[in-house]
C-alpha positions as CSV (number, residue, x, y, z in Angstrom):
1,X,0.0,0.0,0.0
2,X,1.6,3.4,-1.1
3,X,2.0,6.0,2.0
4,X,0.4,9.0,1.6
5,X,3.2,11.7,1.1
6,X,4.5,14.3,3.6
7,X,2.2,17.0,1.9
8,X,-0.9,15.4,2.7
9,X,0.1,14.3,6.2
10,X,0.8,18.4,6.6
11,X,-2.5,19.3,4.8
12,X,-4.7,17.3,7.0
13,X,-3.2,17.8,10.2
14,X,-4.0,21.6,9.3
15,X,-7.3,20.9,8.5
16,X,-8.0,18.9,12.1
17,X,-6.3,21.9,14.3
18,X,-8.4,24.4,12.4
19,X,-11.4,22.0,13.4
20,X,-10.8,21.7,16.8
21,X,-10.5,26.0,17.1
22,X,-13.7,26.4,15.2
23,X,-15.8,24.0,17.7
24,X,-14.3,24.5,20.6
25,X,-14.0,28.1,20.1
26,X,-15.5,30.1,17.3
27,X,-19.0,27.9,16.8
28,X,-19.6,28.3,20.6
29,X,-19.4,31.7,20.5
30,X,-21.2,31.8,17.8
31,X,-23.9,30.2,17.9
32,X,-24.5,31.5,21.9
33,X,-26.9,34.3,22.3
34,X,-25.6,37.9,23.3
35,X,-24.8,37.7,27.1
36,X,-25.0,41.6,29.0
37,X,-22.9,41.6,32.1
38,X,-24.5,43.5,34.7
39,X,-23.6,43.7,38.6
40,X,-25.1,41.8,41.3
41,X,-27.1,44.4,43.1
42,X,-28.8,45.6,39.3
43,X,-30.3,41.8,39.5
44,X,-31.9,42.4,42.7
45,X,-33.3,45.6,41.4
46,X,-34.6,43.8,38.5
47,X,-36.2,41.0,41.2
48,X,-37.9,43.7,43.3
49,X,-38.9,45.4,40.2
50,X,-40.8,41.7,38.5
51,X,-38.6,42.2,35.6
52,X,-36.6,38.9,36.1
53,X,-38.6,35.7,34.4
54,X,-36.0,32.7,35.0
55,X,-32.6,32.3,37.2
56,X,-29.7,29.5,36.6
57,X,-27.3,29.4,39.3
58,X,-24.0,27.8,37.4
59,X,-21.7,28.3,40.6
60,X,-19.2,30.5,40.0
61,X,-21.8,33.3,38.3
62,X,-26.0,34.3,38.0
63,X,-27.6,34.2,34.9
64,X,-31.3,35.2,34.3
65,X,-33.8,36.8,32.3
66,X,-35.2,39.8,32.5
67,X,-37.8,42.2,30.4
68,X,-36.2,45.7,29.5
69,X,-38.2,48.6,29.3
70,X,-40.3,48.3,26.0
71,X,-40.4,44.3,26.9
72,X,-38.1,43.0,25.0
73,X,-36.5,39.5,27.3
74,X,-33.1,39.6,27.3
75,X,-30.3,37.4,29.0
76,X,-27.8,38.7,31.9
77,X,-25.5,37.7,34.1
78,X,-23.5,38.8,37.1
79,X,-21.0,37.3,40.0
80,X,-22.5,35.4,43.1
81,X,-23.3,36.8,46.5
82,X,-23.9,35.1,49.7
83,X,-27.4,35.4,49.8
84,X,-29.3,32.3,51.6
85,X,-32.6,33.5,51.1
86,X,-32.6,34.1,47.2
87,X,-34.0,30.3,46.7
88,X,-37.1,31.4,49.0
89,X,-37.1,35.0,47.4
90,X,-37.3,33.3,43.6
91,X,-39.9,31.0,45.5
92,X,-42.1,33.8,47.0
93,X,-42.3,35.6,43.1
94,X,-43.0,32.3,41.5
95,X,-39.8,32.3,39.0
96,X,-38.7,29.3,37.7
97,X,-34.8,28.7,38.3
98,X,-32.3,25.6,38.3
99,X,-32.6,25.2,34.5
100,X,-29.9,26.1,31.6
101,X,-30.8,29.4,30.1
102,X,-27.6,28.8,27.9
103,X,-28.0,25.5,26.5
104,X,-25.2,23.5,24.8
105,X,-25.9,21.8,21.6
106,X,-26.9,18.8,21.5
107,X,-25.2,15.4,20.2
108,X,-26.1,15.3,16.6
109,X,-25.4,18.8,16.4
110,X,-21.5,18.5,18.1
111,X,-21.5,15.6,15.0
112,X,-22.4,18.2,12.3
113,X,-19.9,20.5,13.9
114,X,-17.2,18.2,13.0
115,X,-18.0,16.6,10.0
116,X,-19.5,19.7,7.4
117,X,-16.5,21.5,8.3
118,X,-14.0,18.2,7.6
119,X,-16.3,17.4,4.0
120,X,-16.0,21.3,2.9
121,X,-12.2,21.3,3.8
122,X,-11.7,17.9,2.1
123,X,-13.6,19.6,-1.2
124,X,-11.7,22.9,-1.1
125,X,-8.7,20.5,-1.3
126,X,-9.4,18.0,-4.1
127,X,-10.0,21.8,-6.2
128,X,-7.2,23.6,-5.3
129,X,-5.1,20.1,-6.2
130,X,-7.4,19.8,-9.4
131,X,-6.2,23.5,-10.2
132,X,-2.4,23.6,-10.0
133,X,-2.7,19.8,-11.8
134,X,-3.4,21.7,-14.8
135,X,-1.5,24.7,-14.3
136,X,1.7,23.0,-13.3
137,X,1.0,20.0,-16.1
138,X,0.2,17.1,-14.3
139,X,2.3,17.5,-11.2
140,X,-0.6,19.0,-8.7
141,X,0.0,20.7,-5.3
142,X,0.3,17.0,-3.6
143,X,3.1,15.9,-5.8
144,X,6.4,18.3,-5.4
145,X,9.3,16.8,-6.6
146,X,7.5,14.8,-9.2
147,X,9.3,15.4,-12.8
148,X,6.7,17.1,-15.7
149,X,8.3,14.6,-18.2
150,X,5.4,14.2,-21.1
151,X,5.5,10.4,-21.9
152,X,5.3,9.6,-26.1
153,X,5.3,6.1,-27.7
154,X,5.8,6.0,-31.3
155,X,2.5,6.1,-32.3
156,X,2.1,9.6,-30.1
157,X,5.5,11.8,-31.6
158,X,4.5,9.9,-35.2
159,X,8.2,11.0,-36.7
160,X,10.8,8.9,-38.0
161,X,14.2,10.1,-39.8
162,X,12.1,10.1,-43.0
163,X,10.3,13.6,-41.5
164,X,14.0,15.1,-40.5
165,X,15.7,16.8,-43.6
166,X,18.8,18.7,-44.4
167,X,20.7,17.1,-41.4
168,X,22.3,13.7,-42.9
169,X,25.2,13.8,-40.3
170,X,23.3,14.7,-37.2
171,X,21.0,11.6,-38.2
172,X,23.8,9.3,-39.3
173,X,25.6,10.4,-35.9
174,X,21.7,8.6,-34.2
175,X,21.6,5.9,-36.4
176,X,24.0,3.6,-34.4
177,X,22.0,4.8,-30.9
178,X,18.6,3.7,-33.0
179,X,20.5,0.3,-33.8
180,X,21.4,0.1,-29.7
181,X,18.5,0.3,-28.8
182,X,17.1,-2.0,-31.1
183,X,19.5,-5.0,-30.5
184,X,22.0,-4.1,-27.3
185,X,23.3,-7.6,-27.5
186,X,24.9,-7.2,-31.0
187,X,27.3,-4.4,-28.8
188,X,27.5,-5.7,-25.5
189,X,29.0,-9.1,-27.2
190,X,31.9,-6.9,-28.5
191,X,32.0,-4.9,-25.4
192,X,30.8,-1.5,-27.2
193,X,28.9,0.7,-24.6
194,X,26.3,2.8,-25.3
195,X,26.9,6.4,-25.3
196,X,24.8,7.8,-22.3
197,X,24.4,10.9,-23.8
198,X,24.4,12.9,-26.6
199,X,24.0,16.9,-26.8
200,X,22.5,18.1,-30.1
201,X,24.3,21.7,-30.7
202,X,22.8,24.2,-33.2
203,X,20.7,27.3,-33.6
204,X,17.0,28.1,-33.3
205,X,15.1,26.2,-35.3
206,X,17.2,23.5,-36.4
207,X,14.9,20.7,-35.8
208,X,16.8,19.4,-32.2
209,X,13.8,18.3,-30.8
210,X,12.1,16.9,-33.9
211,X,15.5,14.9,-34.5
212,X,15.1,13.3,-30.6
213,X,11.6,12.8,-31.4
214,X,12.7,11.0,-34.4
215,X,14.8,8.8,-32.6
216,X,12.4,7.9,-30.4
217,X,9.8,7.4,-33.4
218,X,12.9,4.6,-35.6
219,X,13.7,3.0,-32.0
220,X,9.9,2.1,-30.8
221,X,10.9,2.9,-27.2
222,X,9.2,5.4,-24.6
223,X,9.7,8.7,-25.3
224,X,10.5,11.3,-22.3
225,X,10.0,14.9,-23.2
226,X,10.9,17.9,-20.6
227,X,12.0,21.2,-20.7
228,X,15.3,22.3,-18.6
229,X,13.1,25.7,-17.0
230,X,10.7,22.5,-15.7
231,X,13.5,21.7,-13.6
232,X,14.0,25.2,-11.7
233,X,11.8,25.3,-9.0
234,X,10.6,28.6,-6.0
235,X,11.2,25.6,-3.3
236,X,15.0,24.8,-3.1
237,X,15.8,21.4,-4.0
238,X,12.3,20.3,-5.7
239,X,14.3,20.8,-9.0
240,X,17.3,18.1,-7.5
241,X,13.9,16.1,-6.4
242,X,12.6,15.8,-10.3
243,X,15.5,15.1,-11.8
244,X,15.5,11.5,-9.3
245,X,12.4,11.2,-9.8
246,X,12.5,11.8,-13.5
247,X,15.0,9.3,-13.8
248,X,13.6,6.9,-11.8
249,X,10.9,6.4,-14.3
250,X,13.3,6.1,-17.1
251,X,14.8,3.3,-15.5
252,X,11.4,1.5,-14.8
253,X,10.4,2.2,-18.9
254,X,14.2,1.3,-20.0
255,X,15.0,1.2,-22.7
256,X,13.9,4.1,-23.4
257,X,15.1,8.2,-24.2
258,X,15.1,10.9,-22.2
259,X,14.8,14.4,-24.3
260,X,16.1,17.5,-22.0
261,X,15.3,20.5,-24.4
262,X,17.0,24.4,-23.3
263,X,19.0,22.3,-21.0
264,X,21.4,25.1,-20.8
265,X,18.9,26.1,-18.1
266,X,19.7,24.0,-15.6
267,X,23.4,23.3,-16.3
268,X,24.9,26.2,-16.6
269,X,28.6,26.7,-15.8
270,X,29.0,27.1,-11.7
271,X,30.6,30.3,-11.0
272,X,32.9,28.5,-8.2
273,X,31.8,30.3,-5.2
274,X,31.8,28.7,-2.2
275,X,28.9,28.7,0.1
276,X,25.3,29.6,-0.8
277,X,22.7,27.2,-1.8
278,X,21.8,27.8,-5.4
279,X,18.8,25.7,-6.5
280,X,19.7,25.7,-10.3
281,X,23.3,24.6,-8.7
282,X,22.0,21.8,-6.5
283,X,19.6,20.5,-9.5
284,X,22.8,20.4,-11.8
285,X,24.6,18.7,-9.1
286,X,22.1,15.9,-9.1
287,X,21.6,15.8,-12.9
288,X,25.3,14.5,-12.9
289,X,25.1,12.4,-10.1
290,X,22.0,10.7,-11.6
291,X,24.1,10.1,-14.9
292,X,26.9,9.0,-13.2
293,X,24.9,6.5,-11.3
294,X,22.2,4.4,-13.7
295,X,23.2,1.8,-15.8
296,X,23.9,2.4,-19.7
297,X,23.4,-1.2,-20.8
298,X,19.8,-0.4,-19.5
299,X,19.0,1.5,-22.8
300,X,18.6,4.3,-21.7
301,X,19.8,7.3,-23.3
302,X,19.6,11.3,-22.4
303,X,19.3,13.1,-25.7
304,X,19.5,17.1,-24.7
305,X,19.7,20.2,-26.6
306,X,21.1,23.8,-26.7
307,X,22.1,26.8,-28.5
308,X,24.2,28.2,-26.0
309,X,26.7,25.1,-25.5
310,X,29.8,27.9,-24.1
311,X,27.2,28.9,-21.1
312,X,27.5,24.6,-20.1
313,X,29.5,23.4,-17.1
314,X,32.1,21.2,-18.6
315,X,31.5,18.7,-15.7
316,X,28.1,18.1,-17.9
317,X,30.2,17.6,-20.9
318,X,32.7,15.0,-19.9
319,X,33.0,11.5,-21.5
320,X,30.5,9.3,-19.5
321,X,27.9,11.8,-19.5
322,X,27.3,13.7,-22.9
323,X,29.7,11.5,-24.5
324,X,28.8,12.5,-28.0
325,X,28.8,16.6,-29.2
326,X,26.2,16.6,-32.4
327,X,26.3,19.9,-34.1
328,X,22.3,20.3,-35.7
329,X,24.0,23.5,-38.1
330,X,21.6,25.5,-40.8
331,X,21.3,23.9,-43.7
332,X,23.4,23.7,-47.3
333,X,21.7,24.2,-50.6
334,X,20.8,20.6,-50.7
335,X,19.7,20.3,-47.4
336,X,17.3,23.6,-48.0
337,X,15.8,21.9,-50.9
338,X,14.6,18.8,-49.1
339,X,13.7,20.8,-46.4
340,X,11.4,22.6,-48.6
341,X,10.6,19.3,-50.3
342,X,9.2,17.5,-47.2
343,X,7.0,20.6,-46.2
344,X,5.6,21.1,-49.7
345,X,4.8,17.4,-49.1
346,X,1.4,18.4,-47.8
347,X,0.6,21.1,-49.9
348,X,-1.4,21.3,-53.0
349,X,1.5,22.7,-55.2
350,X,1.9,23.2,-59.1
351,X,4.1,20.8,-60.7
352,X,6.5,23.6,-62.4
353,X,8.2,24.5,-59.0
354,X,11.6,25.4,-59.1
355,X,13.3,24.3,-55.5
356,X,16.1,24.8,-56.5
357,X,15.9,28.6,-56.9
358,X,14.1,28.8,-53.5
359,X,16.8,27.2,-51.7
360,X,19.5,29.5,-53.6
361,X,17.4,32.6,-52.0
362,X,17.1,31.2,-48.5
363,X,20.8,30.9,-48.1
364,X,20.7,30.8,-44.2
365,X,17.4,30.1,-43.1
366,X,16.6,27.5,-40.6
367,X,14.1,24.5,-41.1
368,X,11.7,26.2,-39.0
369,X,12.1,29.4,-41.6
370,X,11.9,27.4,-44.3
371,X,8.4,25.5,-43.1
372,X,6.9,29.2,-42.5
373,X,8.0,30.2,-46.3
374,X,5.5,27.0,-47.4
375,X,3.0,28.0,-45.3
376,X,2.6,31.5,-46.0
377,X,2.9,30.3,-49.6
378,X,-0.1,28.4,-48.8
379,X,-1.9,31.5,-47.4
380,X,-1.0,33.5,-50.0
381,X,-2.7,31.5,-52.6
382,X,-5.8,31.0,-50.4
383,X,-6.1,35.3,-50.5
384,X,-5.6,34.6,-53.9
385,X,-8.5,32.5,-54.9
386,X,-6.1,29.7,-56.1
387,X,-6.1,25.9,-54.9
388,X,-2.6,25.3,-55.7
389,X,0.9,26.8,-54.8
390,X,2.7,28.5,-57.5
391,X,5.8,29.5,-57.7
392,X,5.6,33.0,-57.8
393,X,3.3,32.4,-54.2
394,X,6.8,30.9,-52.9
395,X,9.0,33.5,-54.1
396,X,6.7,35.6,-52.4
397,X,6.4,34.1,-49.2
398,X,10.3,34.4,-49.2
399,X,10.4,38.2,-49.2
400,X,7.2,38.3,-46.2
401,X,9.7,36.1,-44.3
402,X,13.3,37.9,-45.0
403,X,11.4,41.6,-45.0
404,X,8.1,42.0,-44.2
405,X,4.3,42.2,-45.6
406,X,4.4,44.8,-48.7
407,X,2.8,47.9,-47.0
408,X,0.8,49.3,-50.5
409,X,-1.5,51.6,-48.3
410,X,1.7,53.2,-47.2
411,X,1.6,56.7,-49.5
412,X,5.3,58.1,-50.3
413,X,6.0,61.6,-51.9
414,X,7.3,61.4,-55.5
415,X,10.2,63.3,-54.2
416,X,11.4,60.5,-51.6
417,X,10.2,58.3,-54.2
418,X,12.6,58.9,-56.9
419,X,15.4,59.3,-53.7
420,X,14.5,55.8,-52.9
421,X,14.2,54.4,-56.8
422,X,17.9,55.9,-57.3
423,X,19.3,54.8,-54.0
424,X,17.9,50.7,-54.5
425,X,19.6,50.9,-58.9
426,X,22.6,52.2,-57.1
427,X,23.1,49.2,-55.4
428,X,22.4,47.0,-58.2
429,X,24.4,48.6,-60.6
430,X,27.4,48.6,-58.6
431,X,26.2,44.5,-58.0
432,X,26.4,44.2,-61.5
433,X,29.4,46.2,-62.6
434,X,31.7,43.8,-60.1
435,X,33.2,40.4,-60.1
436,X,32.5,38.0,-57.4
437,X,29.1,39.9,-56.8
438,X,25.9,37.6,-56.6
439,X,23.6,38.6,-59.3
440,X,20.6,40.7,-59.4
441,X,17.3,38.9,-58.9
442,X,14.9,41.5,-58.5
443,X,14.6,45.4,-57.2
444,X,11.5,47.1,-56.0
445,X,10.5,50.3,-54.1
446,X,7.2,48.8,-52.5
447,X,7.7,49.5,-49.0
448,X,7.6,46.4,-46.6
449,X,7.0,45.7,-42.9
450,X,10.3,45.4,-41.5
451,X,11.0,49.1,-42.4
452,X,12.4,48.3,-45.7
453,X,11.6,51.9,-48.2
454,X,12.9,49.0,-50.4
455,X,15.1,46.2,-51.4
456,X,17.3,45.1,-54.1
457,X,17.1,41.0,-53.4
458,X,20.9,39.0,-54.9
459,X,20.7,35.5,-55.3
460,X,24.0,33.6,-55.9
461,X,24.2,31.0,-58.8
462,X,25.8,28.7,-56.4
463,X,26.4,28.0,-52.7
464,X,29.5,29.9,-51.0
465,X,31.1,28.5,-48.0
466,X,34.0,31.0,-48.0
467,X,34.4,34.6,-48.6
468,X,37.4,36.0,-49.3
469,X,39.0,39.7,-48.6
470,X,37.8,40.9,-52.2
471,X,34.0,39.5,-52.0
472,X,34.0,40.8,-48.3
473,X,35.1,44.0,-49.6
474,X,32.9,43.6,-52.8
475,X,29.8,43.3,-50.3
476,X,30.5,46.2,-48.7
477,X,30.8,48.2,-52.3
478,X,27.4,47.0,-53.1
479,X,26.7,48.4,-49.7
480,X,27.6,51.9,-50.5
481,X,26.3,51.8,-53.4
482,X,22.5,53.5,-52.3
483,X,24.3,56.1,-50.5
484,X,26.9,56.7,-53.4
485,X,23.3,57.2,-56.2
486,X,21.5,60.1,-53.5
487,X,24.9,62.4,-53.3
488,X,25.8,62.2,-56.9
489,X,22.1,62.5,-58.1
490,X,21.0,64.7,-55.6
491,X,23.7,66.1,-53.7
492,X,22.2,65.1,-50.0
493,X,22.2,62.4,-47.9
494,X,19.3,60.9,-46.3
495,X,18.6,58.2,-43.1
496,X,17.2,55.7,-45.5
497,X,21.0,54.0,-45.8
498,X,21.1,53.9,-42.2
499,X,20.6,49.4,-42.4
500,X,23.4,49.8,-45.0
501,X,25.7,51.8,-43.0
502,X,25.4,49.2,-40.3
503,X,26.6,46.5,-42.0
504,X,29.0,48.4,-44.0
505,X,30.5,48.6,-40.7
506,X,30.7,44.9,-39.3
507,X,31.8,43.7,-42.1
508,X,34.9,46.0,-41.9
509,X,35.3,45.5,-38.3
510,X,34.9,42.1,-39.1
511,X,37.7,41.9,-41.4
512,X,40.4,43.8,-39.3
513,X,39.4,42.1,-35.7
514,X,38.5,38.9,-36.9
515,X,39.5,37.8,-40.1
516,X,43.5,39.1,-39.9
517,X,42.5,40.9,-43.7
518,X,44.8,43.9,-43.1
519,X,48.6,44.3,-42.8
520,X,48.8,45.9,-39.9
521,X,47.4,43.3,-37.6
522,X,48.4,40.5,-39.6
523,X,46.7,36.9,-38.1
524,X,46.0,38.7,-34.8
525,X,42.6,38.2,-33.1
526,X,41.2,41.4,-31.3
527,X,37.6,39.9,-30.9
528,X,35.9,36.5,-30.3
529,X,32.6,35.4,-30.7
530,X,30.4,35.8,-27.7
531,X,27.3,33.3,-29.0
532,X,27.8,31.3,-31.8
533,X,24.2,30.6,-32.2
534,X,22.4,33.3,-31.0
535,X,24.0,36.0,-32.5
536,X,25.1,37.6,-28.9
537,X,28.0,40.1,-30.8
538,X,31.6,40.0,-30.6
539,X,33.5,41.2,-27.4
540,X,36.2,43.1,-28.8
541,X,39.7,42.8,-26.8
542,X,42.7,45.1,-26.9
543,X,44.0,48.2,-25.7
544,X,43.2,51.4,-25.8
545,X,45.9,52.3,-28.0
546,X,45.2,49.1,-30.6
547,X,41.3,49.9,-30.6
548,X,42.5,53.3,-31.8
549,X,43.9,51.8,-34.7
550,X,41.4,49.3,-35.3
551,X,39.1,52.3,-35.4
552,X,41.5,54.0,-38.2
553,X,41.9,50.7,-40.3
554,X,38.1,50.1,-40.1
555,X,37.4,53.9,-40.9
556,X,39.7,53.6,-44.3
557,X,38.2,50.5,-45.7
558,X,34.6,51.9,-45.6
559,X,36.0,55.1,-46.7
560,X,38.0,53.2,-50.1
561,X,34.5,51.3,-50.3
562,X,32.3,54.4,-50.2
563,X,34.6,56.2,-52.9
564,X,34.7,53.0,-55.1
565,X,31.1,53.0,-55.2
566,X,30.8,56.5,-56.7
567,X,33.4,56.1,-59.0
568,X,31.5,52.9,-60.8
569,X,28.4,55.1,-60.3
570,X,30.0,58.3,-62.3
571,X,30.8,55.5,-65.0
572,X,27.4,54.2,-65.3
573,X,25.4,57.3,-65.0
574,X,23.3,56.7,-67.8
575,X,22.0,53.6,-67.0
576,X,21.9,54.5,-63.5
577,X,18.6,57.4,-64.6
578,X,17.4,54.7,-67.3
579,X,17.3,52.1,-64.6
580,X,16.0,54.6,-61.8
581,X,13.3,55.9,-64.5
582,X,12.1,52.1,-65.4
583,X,11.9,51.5,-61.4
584,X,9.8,54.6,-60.6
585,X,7.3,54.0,-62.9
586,X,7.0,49.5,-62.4
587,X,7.9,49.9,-58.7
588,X,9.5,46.2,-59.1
589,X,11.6,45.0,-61.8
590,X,13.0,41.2,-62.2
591,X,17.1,40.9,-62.6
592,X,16.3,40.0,-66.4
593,X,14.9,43.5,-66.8
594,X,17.6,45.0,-65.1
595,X,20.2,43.5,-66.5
596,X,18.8,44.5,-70.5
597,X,18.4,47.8,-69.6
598,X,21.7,47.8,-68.1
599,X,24.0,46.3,-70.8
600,X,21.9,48.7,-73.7
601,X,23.7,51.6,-71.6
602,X,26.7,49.9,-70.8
603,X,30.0,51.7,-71.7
């Protein structure tokens, strides 16, 4: 028989004390009629004035009843007095005494006393425990220290590896814990061990947890599912508490998978203070003394992911507890295309779609971006009236994602028009009028969402994994190039370059602190990273005299890019106004249009 835990024991010992003050106490009172204390000589008035109707002696004090002036019967009392000859006084006036003008209640009423109050506590209690079961999801008030792990079975997560695309090595890297699980003997007859753990490492939207849950799905084994902020509890060591109990039950389901998501969390590197009693410190501390303690050849295995891995506590880390690092990076060209591929799966598409020039445009997008494009495709052609996808719908739905809606209720001047017609052709021209720049694909001045005026979209013909110091410095030319178009045209310069400016500026940084791309500081580093994943900025590290010339070395490269810019713009003036003209009066123009124009004006 299971004991009831220390809660309840708590709870209901509560619920008796408060029952034993409100019967012995509060109900009495209660329920007792108004009492008026009066002295002893004021009841003999009231005798010899035939106001008093009954008298109860009870020993230590008088209590009667007496008639006030309108004749309204009231109850009194007052001390004792020796006074032999009341009895025979009471007697002589024919008032009845001896009985209980305050009566206690009876039996069946003491009863009621103590059982309504225990059945309205024991109902408040099953609601309130009802309440925080949902709230705290499926852990109620009675159950601290009980884990929040969500339980799957294949048939619940539904995914296999089939479902997981543009990651081939991360799923390669949990085929062979898939074929563990499967057949443990086949590896425990070589003396192979299973890896306890594995950490899948990537940025947002990666598919981490849909890779675990695909595990889970190929291996046909129980599926645990919790998040690492589940762990961090008000109470201090409830989260310590879960994590045992958590894997407790993995043990009973073994084999089986135990999916930690954020768990960066909970195991974040200890600052090595001594003293204190951290909770997220005590729950880390029992997270690796539960992985140091259960049994690998069990089966079961503690899949966990991040996208802060630098913020861990290498103790976490170790061989014999995350034994395997599996990065879960953005995906290639390919991987973009089945990515794209398996979403579309479920759409109603046309059959003339062009994936391959949609994964060439979402060079950097996650799987989760890429699944949005698809469905806002989807959307789009629902507005639309159509019951297919197009591809025009996905080209589409890959500008909402990258800039925004198109705003066309938003009503520009013609002046800032033409400013912002000239400043998006002076980007593409310079574009097209350099090597090693991606081509044109389209330019528009419809204004977007984001902020975006507008946009001049460049889509590579191919995949780039490395840039060197003349595409980097290409890039920033292209940059310039808005800028460069509104002084030469119109002889001002106006906020609307003020996203170019930006990165103009990183990339040069870039280049001097990170890259080792100038003379000066040859192959020194003078800034790292400070989240690879997140996008946390770099934390720039020298003195002040070196940050001075960092500052100089930066300033000259924007400067050299900035006077190229106008320079190929002075060369191409012609077909920078043709272009410009064209723009102003389509609003968007396609790379093939731009590109005629731009060669029929080409010196």
């Amino acid at each position: 028989m299971r004991k009831p835990s220390r809660s309840v024991i708590i709870y209901y010992t509560v619920v008796i004390l408060a029952l034993v003050v409100l019967n012995f106490f509060v109900f009495p009172y209660l329920m007792r009629k108004p009492v008026i204390e009066v002295q002893y000589s004021e009841f003999l008035d009231a005798l010899d004035q035939g106001k008093v109707t009954e008298v109860q002696d009870q020993g230590k004090q008088i209590v009667f009843k007496a008639k006030g002036e309108k004749g309204e019967e009231a109850i009194y009392k007052c001390g004792i007095w020796d006074n032999q000859a009341l009895a025979a006084t009471l007697r002589e006036k024919n008032i009845p005494f001896g009985s209980e003008i305050i009566k206690e209640p009876g039996f069946l009423l003491q009863m009621l006393g103590w059982v309504l109050p225990l059945l309205v506590f024991i109902i408040i209690g099953r609601l309130i425990s009802r309440s925080m079961l949902k709230q705290m999801g499926g852990s109620g008030p009675m159950s601290f220290g009980k884990s929040n792990a969500k339980i799957y079975v294949k048939a619940e997560t539904g995914k296999t590896f089939k479902d997981v695309a543009g990651q081939e090595e991360a799923k390669e890297a949990l085929k062979e814990i898939v074929s563990f699980l499967h057949n443990p003997m086949r590896y425990a007859r070589i003396g192979a061990k299973l890896p306890k753990g594995a950490l899948l490492v990537g940025p947002p939207g990666t598919g981490k947890t849909l890779l675990a849950q695909a595990v889970a799905g190929e291996a046909h084994v129980p599926f645990f599912s919790i998040s690492g902020s589940e762990f961090v509890e008000m109470f201090v060591g409830m989260g310590a508490a879960k994590v045992r109990d958590l894997f407790k039950q993995a043990n009973e389901k073994a084999p089986c998978i135990v999916f930690i998501d954020e768990i960066d969390t909970v195991g974040k590197r200890r600052d090595g203070n001594f003293g204190g009693n951290d909770e997220r410190e005590q729950t880390l501390n029992q997270l690796l003394s539960e992985m140091d303690g259960f049994d690998g050849k069990k089966g079961v295995v503690i899949l966990a992911a991040t996208n802060r891995p630098e913020s861990l506590d290498p103790a976490l880390l170790r061989p014999g507890r995350f034994d395997r690092r599996i990065p879960v990076e953005l995906p290639d060209l390919q991987g973009r295309i089945d990515v794209l591929k398996v979403h579309a799966k479920n759409v109603k598409m046309e059959e003339n779609i062009d994936f391959q020039h949609i994964g060439l445009a979402t060079a950097g997008a996650s799987g989760a971006d890429l699944a949005n494009m698809i469905n806002e495709a989807a959307l789009r052609a629902v507005r639309e009236g159509r019951d297919k996808v197009s591809q025009r719908d996905i080209e589409e739905s890959v500008e909402v994602v990258i800039a925004g809606y198109q705003r066309k209720s938003m009503v520009i001047n013609p002046e800032e028009k033409k400013i912002i017609s000239y400043h998006e052709v002076g980007h593409a021209l310079v574009a097209a009028s350099q090597t090693h720049s991606a081509p044109v694909a389209k330019i528009t001045i419809i204004p977007r969402t984001s902020g975006a005026l507008g946009y001049t979209l460049q889509i590579d013909k191919e995949e780039k994994f490395l840039m060197s110091e003349k595409d980097l410095f290409n890039k920033m030319v292209t940059l310039c190039g808005g800028r460069a178009a509104e002084e030469l045209i119109f002889n001002s310069r106006t906020t609307g370059a003020s996203n170019d400016i930006e990165k103009i500026t990183q990339i040069a940084r870039a280049m001097v602190t990170k890259f080792g791309m100038t003379d000066e500081f040859d192959m020194t580093a003078l800034s790292t990273e400070k989240s690879k994943y997140l996008g946390g900025g770099d934390i720039f590290d020298a003195s002040e005299g070196t940050a001075k010339k960092v500052d100089d070395a930066v300033f000259a490269l924007v400067k050299k890019a900035h006077g190229k810019a106008i320079e190929i713009l002075k060369e191409n003036m012609e077909a920078l106004h043709a272009i410009a003209a064209h723009l102003l009066e389509k609003e968007t123009i396609t790379g093939d249009e731009f590109m005629e124009i731009f060669e029929a004006h080409q010196n």
